[in-house]
SELUMLO-372128 format. One record per residue (C-alpha): residue in three letters; x, y, z; residue number from 1. Coordinates in steps of 0.02 Angstrom, whole numbers. Layout:
// SELUMLO-372128
@res=ALA, X=X, Y=Y, Z=Z, n=NUM .
...
// end
This chain:
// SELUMLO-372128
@res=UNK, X=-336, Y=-1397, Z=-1156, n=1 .
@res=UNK, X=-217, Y=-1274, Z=-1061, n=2 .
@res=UNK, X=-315, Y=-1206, Z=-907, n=3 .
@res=UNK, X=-260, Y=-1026, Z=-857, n=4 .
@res=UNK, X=-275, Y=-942, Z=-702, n=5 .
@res=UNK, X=-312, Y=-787, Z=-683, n=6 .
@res=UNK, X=-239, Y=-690, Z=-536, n=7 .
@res=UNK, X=-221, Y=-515, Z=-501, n=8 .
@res=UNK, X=-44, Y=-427, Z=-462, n=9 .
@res=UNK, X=-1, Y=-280, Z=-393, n=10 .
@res=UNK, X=92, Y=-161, Z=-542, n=11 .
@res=UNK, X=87, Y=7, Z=-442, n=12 .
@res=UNK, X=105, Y=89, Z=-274, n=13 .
@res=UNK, X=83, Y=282, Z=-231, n=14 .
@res=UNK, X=51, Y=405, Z=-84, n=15 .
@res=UNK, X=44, Y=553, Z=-31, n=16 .
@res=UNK, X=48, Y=646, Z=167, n=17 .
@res=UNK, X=48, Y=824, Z=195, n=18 .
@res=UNK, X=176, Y=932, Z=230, n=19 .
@res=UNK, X=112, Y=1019, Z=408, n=20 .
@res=UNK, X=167, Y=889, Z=543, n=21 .
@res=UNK, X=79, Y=886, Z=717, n=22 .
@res=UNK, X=187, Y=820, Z=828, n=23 .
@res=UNK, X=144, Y=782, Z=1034, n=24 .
@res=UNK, X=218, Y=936, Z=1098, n=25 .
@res=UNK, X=108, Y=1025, Z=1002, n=26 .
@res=UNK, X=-42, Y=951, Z=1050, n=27 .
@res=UNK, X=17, Y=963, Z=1240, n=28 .
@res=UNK, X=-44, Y=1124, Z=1202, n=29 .
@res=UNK, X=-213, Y=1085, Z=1144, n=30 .
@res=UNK, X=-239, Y=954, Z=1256, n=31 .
@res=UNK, X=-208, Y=882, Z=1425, n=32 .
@res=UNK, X=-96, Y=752, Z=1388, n=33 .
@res=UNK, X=99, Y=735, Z=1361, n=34 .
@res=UNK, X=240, Y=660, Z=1232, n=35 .
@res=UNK, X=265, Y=524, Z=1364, n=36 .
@res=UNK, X=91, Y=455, Z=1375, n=37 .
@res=UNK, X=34, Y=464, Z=1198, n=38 .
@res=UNK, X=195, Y=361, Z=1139, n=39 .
@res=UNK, X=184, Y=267, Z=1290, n=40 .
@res=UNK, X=-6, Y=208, Z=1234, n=41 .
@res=UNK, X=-13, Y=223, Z=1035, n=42 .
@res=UNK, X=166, Y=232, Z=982, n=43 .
@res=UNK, X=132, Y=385, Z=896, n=44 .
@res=UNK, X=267, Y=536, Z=890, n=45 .
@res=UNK, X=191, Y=645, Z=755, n=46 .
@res=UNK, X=43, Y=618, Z=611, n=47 .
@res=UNK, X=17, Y=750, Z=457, n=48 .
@res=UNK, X=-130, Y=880, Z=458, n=49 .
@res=UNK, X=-219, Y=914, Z=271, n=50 .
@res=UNK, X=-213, Y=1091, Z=295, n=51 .
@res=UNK, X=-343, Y=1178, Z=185, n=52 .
@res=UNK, X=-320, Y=1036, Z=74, n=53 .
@res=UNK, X=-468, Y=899, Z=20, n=54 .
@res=UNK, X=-473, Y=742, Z=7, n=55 .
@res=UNK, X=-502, Y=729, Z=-174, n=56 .
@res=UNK, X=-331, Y=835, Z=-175, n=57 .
@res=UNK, X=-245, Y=689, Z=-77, n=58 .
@res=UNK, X=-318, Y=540, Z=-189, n=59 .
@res=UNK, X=-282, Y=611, Z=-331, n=60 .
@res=UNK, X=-82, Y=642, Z=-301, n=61 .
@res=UNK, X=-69, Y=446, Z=-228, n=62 .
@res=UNK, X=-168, Y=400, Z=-376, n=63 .
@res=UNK, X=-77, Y=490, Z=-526, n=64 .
@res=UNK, X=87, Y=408, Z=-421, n=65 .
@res=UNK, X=24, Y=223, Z=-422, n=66 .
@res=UNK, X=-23, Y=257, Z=-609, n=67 .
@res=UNK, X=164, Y=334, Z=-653, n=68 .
@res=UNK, X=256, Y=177, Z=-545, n=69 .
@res=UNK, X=127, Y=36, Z=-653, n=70 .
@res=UNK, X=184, Y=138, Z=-819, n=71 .
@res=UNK, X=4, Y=160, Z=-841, n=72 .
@res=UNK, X=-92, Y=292, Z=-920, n=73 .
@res=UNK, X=-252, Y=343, Z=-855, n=74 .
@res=UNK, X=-355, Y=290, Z=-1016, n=75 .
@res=UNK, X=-301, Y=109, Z=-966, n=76 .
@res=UNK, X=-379, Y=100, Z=-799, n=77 .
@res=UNK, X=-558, Y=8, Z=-831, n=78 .
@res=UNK, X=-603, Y=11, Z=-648, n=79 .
@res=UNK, X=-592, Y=162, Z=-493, n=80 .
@res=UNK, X=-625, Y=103, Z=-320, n=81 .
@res=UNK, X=-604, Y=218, Z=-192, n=82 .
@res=UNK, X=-620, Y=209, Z=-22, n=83 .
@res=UNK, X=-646, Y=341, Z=118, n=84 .
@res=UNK, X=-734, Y=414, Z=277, n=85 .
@res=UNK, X=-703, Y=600, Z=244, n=86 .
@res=UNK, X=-778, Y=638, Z=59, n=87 .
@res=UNK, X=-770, Y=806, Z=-4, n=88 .
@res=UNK, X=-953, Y=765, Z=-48, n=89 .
@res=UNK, X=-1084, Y=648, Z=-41, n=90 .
@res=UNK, X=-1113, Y=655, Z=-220, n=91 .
@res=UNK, X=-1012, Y=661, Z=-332, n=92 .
@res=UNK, X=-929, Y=519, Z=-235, n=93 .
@res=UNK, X=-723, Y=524, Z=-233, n=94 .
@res=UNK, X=-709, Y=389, Z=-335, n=95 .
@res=UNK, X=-809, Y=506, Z=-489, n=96 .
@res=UNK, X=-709, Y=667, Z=-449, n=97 .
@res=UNK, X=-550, Y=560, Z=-476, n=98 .
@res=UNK, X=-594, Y=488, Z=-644, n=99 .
@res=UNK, X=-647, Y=668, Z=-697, n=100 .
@res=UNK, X=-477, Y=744, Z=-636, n=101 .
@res=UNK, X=-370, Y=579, Z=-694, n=102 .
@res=UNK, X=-461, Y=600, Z=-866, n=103 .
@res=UNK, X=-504, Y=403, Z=-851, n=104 .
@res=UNK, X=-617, Y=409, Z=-1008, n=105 .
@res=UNK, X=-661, Y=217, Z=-978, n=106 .
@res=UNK, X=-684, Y=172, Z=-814, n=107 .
@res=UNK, X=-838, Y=147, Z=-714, n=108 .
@res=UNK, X=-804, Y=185, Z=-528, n=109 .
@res=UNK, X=-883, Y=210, Z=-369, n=110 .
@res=UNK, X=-854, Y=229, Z=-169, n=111 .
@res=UNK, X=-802, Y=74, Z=-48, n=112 .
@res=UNK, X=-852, Y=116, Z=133, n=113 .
@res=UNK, X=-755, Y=-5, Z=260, n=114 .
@res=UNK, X=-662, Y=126, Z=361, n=115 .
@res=UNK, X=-477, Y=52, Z=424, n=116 .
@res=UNK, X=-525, Y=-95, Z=335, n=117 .
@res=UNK, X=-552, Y=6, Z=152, n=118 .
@res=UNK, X=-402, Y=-35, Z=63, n=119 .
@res=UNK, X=-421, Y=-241, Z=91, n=120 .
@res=UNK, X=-609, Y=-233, Z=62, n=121 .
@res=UNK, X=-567, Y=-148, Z=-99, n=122 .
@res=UNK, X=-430, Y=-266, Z=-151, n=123 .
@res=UNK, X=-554, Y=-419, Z=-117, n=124 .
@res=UNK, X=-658, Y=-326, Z=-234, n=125 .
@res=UNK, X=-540, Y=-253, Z=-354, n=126 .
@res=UNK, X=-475, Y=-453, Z=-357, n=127 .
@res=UNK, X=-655, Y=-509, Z=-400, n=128 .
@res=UNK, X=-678, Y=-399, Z=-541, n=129 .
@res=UNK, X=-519, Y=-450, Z=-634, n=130 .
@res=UNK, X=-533, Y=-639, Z=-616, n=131 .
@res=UNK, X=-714, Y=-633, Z=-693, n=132 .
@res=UNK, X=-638, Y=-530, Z=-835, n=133 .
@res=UNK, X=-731, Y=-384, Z=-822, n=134 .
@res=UNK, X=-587, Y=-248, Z=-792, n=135 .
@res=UNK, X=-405, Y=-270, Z=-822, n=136 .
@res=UNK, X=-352, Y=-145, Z=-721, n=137 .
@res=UNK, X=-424, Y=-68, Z=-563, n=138 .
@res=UNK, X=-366, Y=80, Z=-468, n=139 .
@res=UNK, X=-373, Y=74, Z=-285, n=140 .
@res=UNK, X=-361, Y=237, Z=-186, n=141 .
@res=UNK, X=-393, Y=258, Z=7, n=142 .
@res=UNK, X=-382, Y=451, Z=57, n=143 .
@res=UNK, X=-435, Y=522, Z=221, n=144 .
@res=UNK, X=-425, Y=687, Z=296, n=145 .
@res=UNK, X=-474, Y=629, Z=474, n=146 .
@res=UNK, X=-420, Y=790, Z=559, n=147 .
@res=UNK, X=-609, Y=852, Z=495, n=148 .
@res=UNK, X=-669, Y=735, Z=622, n=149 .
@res=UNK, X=-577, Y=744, Z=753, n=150 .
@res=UNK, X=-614, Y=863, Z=913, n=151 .
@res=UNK, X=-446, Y=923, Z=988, n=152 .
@res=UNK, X=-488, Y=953, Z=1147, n=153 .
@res=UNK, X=-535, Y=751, Z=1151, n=154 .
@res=UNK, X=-372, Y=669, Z=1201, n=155 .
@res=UNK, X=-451, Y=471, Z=1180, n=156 .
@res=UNK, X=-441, Y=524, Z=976, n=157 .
@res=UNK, X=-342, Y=687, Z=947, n=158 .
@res=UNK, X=-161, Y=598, Z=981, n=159 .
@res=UNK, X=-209, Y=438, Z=865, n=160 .
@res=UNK, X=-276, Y=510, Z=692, n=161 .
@res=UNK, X=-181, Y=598, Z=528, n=162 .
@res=UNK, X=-230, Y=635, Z=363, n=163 .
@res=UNK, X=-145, Y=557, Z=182, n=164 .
@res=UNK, X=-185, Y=446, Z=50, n=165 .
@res=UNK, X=-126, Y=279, Z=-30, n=166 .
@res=UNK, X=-143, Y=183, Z=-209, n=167 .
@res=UNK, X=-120, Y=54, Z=-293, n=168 .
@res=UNK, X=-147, Y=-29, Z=-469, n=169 .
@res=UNK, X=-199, Y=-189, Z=-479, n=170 .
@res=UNK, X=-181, Y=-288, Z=-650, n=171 .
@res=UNK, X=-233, Y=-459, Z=-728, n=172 .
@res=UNK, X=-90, Y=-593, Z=-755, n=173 .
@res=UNK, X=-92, Y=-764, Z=-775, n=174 .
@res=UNK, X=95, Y=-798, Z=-689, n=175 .
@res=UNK, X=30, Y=-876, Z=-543, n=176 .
@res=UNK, X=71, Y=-724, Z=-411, n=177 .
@res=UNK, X=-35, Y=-594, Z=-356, n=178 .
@res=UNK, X=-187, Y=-626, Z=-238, n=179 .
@res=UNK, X=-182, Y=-780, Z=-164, n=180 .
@res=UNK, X=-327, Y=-799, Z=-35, n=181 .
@res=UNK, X=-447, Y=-669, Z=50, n=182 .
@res=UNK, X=-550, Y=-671, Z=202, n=183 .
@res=UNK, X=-692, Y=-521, Z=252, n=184 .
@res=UNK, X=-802, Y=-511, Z=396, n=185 .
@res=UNK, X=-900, Y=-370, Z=508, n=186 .
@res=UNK, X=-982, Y=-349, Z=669, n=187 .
@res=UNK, X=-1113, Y=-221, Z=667, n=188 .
@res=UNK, X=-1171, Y=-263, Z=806, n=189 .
@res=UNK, X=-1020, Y=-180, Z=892, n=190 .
@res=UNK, X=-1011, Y=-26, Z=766, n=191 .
@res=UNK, X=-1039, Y=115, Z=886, n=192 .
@res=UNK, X=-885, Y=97, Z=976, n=193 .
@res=UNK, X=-805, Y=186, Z=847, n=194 .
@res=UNK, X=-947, Y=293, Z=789, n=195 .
@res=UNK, X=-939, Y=460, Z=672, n=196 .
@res=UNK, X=-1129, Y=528, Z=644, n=197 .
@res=UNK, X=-1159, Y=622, Z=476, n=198 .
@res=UNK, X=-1367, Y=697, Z=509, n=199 .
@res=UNK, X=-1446, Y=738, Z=674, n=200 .
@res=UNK, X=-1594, Y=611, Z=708, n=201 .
@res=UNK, X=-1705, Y=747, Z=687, n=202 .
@res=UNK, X=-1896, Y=785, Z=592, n=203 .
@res=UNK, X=-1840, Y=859, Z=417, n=204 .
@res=UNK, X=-1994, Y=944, Z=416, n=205 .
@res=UNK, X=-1974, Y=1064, Z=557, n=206 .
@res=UNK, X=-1961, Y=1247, Z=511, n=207 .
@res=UNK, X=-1819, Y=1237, Z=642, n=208 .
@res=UNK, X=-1655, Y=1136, Z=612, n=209 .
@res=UNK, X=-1528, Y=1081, Z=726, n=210 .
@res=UNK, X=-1369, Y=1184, Z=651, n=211 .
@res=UNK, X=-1254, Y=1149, Z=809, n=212 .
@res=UNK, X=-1254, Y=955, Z=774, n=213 .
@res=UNK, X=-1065, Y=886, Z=789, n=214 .
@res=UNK, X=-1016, Y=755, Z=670, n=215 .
@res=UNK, X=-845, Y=732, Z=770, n=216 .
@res=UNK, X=-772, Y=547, Z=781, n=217 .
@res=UNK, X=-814, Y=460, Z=973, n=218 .
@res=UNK, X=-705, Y=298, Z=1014, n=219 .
@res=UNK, X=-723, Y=185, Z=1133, n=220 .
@res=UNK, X=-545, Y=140, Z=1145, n=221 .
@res=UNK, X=-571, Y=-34, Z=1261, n=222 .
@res=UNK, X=-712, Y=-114, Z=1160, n=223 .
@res=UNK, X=-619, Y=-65, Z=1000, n=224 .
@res=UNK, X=-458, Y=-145, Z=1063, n=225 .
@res=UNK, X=-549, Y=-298, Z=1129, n=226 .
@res=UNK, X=-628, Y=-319, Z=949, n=227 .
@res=UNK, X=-453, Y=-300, Z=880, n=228 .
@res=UNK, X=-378, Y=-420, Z=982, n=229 .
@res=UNK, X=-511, Y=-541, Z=925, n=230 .
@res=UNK, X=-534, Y=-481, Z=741, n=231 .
@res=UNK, X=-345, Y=-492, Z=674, n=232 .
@res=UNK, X=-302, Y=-650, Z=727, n=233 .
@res=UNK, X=-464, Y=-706, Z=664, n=234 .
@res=UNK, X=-419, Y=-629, Z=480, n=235 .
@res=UNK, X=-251, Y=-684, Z=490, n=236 .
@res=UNK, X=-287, Y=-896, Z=518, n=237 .
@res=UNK, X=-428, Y=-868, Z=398, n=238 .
@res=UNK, X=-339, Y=-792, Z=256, n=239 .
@res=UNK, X=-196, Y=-926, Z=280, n=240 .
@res=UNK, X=-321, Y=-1048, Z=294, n=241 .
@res=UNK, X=-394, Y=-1020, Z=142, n=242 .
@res=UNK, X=-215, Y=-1010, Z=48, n=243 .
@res=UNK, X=-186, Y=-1185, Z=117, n=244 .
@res=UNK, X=-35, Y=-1087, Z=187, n=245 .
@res=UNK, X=45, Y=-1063, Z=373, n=246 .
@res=UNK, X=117, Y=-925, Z=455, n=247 .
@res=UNK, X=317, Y=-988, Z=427, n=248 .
@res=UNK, X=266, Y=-980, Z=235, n=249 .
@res=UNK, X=245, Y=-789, Z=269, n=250 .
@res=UNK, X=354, Y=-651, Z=218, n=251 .
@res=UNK, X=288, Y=-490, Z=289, n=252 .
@res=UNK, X=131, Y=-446, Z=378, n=253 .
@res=UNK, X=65, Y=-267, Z=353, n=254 .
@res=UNK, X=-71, Y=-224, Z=474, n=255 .
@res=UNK, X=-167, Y=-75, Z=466, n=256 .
@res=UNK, X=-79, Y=60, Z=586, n=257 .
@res=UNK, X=-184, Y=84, Z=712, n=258 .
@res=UNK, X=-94, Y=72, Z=905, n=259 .
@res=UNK, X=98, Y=13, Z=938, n=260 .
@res=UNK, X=-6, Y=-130, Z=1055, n=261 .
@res=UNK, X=-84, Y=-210, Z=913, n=262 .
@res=UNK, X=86, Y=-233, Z=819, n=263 .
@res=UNK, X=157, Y=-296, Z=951, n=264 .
@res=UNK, X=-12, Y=-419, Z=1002, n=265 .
@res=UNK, X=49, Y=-496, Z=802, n=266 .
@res=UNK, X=206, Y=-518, Z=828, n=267 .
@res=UNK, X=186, Y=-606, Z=1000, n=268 .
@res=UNK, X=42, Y=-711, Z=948, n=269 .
@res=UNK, X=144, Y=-779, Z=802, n=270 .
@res=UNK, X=311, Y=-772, Z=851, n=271 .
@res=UNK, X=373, Y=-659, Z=719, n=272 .
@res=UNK, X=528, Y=-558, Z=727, n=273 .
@res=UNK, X=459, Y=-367, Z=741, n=274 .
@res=UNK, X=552, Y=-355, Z=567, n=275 .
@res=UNK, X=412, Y=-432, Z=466, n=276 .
@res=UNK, X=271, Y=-339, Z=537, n=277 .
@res=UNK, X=288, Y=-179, Z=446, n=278 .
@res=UNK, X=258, Y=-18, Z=541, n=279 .
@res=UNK, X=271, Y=172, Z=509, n=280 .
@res=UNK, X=140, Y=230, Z=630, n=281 .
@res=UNK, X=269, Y=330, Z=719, n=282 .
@res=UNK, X=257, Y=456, Z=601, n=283 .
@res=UNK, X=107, Y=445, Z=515, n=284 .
@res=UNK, X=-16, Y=392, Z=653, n=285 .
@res=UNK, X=-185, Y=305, Z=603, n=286 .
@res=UNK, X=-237, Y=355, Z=437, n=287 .
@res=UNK, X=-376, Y=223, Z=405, n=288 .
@res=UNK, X=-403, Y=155, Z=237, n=289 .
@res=UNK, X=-254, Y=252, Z=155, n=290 .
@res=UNK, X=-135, Y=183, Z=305, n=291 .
@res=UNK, X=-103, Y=2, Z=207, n=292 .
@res=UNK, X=-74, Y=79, Z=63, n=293 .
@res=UNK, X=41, Y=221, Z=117, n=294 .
@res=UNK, X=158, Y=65, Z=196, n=295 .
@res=UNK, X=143, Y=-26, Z=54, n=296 .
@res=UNK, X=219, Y=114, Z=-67, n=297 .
@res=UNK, X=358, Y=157, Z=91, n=298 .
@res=UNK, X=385, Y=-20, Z=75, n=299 .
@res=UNK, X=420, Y=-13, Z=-123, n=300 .
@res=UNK, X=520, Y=141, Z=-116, n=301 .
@res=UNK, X=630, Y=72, Z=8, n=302 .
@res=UNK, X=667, Y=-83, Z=-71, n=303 .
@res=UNK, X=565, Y=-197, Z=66, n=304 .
@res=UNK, X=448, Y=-301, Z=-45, n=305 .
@res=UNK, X=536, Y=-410, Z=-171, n=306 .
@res=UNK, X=463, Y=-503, Z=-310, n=307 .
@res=UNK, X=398, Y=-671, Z=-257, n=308 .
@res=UNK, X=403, Y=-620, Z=-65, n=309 .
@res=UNK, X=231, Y=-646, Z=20, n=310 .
@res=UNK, X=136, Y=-539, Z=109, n=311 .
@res=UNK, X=-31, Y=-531, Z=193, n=312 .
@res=UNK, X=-105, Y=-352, Z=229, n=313 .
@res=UNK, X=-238, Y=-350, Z=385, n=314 .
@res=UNK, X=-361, Y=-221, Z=415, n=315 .
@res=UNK, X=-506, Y=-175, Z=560, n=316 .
@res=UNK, X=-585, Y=-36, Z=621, n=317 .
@res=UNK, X=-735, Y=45, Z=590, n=318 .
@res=UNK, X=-901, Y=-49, Z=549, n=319 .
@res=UNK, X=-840, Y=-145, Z=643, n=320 .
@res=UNK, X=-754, Y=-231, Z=491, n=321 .
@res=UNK, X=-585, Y=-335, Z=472, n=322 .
@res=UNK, X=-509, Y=-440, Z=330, n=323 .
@res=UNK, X=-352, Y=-494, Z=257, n=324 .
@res=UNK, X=-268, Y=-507, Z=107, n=325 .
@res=UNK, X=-143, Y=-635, Z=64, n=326 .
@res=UNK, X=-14, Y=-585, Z=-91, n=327 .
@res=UNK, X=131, Y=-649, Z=-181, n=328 .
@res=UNK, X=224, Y=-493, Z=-229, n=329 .
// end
């Protein structure tokens, strides 16, 4: 009897970034800092702003994109994960307000929260869900409109963050590509370095409320990096452990876009030519979740990622969380 394995393949990339750039001159003006210094430290030259625009509004442009480049329709989707730190709401969740506006009649769908690590968390799970049959195709979409978070006259987070949105379709197959190996982990015990409250700690039953409680996002930027510096190599020899694989075996690596530093701490660590360690945080800055995804599609549209090529896409960040991803395109 013919055994056949089920993997799961990526049929469909979209994204979407706003049209108002911020560039560093312009927030030399907001903020005491300089074009020199943030590129200098992050690598970043510019990130886009979601000017009076949601995130539901972001999703669901990357996800009617990812939908159009699978050739699928909406009514085919069977699963919506969706993954963000700036929801329009806490209920209905993103995931529900896309499957309303998509018109996905028969999908079930709900909210993944691992911060920069969303979009791998979700693949893991997207991944699960088609190898034990119960969805043939699952819609991934990361969205975040970080700019609501962010305090610009803080110049540890204002010069790292943008807003946008990635996608992707994921698909059963049985032709031996697709995901290949996966490896998830956290540290909680570490998660306020990178901390974004959403309630005062307060008595609910007082006649009088805190109104002036700030929900902006508080980093601290060494204890972050020396997580980082620990987490992705960690996610990286785990994934390829798993695979059976090693690092020569490896077409691209697509890290989550976080700090110039960290791409370059990959490349070192492994030797790799700066070629296959994909970057566009230049001009997008960190975009969490939706920042895999958004290379991914740039990646596709450009011709990067060929069929049979493998890639493994890294994420960490807030949680803390990390994981990896290893796929054969």
């Amino acid at each position: 009897m013919e055994v056949i394995t089920i993997s799961s393949i990526i049929t469909g990339t979209g994204s979407f970034l706003p049209e108002t750039r911020l560039t560093n001159q312009m927030l030399e003006e907001k903020v005491q800092t300089s074009d020199e210094w943030i590129v200098q430290h992050t690598g970043i030259r510019e990130r886009r702003i979601a000017v009076q625009m949601s995130a539901s509004e972001l999703a669901l442009s990357a996800a009617k994109r990812a939908l159009q480049d699978a050739g699928r329709s909406a009514e085919d989707v069977d699963l919506i994960i969706a993954c963000t730190v700036t929801p329009d709401s806490f209920t209905p969740s993103l995931s529900c307000n896309l499957q309303a506006e998509l018109g996905a009649t028969h999908a079930f769908a709900f909210d993944l929260s691992a911060a920069c690590s969303g979009f791998v968390y979700a693949s893991d799970v997207a991944d699960s869900f088609l190898r034990s049959g119960k969805a043939k195709c699952v819609l991934v979409v990361c969205a975040e409109v970080l700019s609501h978070l962010i305090d610009y006259t803080d110049r540890t987070v204002c010069c790292l963050f943008g807003d946008g949105a990635g996608a992707a379709v994921y698909e059963w197959s049985d032709g031996g590509d697709g995901i290949l190996a996966t490896y998830m982990r956290a540290d909680g015990t570490k998660g306020n370095a990178l901390l974004a409250k959403a309630f005062a700690p307060e008595n609910p039953l007082e006649a009088q409320r805190n109104t002036e409680y700030h929900h902006y996002l508080h980093m601290d930027g060494h204890a972050v990096f020396r997580f980082t510096a620990r987490a992705v190599p960690d996610a990286i020899d785990g994934v390829l452990k798993q695979a059976g694989m090693d690092i020569s075996q490896i077409d691209w690596i697509v890290p989550h876009q976080a700090n110039a530093r960290i791409l370059e701490m990959v490349t070192r660590r492994y030797g790799l030519p700066k070629e296959k360690v994909f970057h566009n945080l230049e001009v997008v800055g960190n975009t969490s979740s939706a920042s895999i995804p958004i290379c991914l599609d740039e990646m596709r549209q450009k011709n990067l990622l060929h069929h049979g090529q493998t890639a493994i896409f890294v994420g960490f960040g807030g949680g803390l969380t990390y994981g990896a991803v290893l796929i054969r395109m």
